[in-house]
Structure formats: structure tokens, C-alpha cells
N, C-alpha and C positions, 0 to 999 in steps of 0.2 A: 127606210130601205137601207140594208148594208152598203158600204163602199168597194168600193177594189181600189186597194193602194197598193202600186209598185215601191217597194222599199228595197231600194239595190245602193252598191257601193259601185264608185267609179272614181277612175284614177283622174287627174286636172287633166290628162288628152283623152279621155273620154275610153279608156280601154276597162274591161273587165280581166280582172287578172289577181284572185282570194288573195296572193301571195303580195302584192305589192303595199296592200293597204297600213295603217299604223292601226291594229286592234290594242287599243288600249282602255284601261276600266271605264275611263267617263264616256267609249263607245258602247263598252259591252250593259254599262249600267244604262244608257239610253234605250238599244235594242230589247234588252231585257223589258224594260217598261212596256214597249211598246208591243212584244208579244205577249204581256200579262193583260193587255188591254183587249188584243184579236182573239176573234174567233176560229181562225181557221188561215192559214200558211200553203200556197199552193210550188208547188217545184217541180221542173222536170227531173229526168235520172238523174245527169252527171251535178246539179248541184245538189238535188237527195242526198247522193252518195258521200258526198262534201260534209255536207252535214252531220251526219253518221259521226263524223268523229266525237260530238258533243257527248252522245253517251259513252264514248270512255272517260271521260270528266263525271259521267254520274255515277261511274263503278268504282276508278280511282280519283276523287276532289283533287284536284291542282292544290289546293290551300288557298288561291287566290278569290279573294268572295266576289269579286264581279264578273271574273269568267265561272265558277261555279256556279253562279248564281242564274249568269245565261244558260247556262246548258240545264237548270231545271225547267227555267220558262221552255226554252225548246223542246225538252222531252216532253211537259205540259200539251202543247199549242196542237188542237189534231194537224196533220199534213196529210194533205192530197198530189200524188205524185201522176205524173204523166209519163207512162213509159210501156214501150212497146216491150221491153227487153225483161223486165224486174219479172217474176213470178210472186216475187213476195216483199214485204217491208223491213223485217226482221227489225220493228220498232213497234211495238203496243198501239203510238197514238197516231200511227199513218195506215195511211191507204192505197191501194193503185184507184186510179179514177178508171171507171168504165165505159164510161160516155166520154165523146168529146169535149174541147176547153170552154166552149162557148157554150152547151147544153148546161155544165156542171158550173160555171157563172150566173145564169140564167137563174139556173135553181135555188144557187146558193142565194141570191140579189134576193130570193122571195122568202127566203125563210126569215125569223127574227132572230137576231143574235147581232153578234158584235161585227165589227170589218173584219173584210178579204184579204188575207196579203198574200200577194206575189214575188216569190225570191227570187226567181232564176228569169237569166235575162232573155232567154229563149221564147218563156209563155212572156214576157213583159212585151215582145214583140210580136207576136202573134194577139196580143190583146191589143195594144196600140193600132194595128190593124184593124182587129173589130170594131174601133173605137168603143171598147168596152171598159177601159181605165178611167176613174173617176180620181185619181188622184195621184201625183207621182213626189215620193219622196227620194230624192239624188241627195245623196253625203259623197261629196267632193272629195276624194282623199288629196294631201295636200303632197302627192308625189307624181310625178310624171314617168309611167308604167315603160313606158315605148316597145310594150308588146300587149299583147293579148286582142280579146274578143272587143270589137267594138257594139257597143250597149245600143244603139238604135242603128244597124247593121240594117239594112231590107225593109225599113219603113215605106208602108207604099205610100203615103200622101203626106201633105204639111198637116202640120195640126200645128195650134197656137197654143200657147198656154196662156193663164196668168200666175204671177208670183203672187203667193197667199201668206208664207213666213218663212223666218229664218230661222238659224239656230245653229249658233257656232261653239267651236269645240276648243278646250284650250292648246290643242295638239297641233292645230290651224283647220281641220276638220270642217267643213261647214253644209248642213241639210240646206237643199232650198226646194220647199214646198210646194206646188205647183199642183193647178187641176185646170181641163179644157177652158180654153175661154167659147167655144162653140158650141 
């Protein structure tokens, strides 16, 4: 059976904030790996739209090969977008979902294919909720944001986790891996 892995970035106070993080090659060559590996990237609007900038990187290449190289895996990875607002994707390998978060989980868990990922921290909380996350990866960014969204905002229960691995960055970066201990 598929996973659902939350893969978000979060600043050391725990804020969501695209702008705060250090995006650098040994991150973007990480990410990249890890969307050449999924099957399928789920997003609400406002980080879709976030997103969206990667294909200008596929019209005009940066020259830099590991941010180029991200923006192919992305334009690659289908995405499934959640939005009440969008009429359309204005990307090839996305979609708007039709169904609800947790119908279109459900389905996706049953198909065969590679893992689930969750970018935006919106459904990462509305799944935590359903306790439908089988898996969360947090890359610590090694800056302290002192604004933005906080990443588990309106969590209705505790949930435990256990620590499964690490993986540090030489930037001071560090993923730590985590799925329910429940």
C-alpha cells in the first residue's frame, strides 16, 4: 500500500514562511530525488500557485543544475490541487481534485504506485486530523522565521510520533523523519 508522506520545510520556531528557508543545491538535489521516487504531490491553492514558478525555470533554465533539475522533477510529479477558487491548472501534470481530501487518499492508498506527498501545510493539517499521514518528513530550516504560518496550527489531538532517521545538510538543514507511533 502507498504512504502519505508530509514533506514540508519549517523554520527552528516552527513557522511556514517559502521566503525564510536557505534553498540551496544539496536541498534542491535532495527534493528532486525524492519527487523522482513519488507518485503523485498533493497541494492546496496558495502553495500550487507557489509552485507555479518552477515552470519558468523550464522555459528559461537558470543554468544552475540543481535548481533546473528540481523544476523538471516538479513539472514531472502529477499534482493534485485542492481548491475551491482555481478553474484550472494551467500545468499539464496537475489537476483540481473533485472529491474531498480524505475520499482522494483513500483511493489513492488503494492504487499501486509509488508514495503520496503532501506539500502544503494546510492539507498536512487536515490530514494529521484524519490521522491519515503515515509519514512526516520536517527539514528544520536552520533560521528562526519570527513570522509566518505555524505548521501544526489547529491540530485536534496529540499524536506521538516515533524518530525513524535523520539526515543533515551541510547548510545546518536537518530532515527528521518521523511516522505515528499509534
Amino acid at each position: 500500500m502507498r504512504k502519505v508522506i508530509a514533506a514540508f520545510n519549517t523554520s527552528i520556531d516552527g513557522n511556514c514562511d517559502h521566503t525564510a528557508g536557505i534553498a540551496d543545491k544539496e536541498l534542491h538535489q535532495h527534493y528532486t530525488g525524492l519527487l523522482d521516487n513519488g507518485g503523485v504531490i498533493l497541494y492546496g491553492r496558495k502553495t500550487y500557485q507557489l509552485m507555479q514558478y518552477w515552470q519558468t525555470l523550464l522555459k528559461n533554465p537558470s543554468g544552475e543544475k540543481a535548481s533546473d533539475d528540481f523544476a523538471k522533477a516538479i513539472d514531472k510529479i502529477p499534482k493534485i490541487v485542492f481548491s475551491h477558487n482555481l478553474k484550472n491548472t494551467d500545468w499539464e501534470t496537475a489537476e483540481i481534485a473533485s472529491n474531498p481530501i480524505e475520499i482522494v487518499i483513500k483511493e489513492l492508498k488503494q492504487q499501486p504506485g509509488k508514495d503520496i506527498f503532501i506539500g502544503s501545510r494546510s492539507l498536512i493539517i487536515q490530514l494529521m486530523n484524519l490521522k491519515l499521514i503515515d509519514e512526516l518528513q520536517l527539514c528544520i530550516q536552520p533560521v528562526i522565521a519570527g513570522k509566518g504560518l505555524s505548521l501544526f496550527e489547529n491540530i485536534n489531538d496529540r499524536t506521538i510520533f516515533k524518530l525513524k532517521n535523520t539526515k543533515k545538510f551541510s547548510n545546518g538543514a536537518i530532515i527528521l523523519y518521523y511516522e505515528p507511533a499509534e
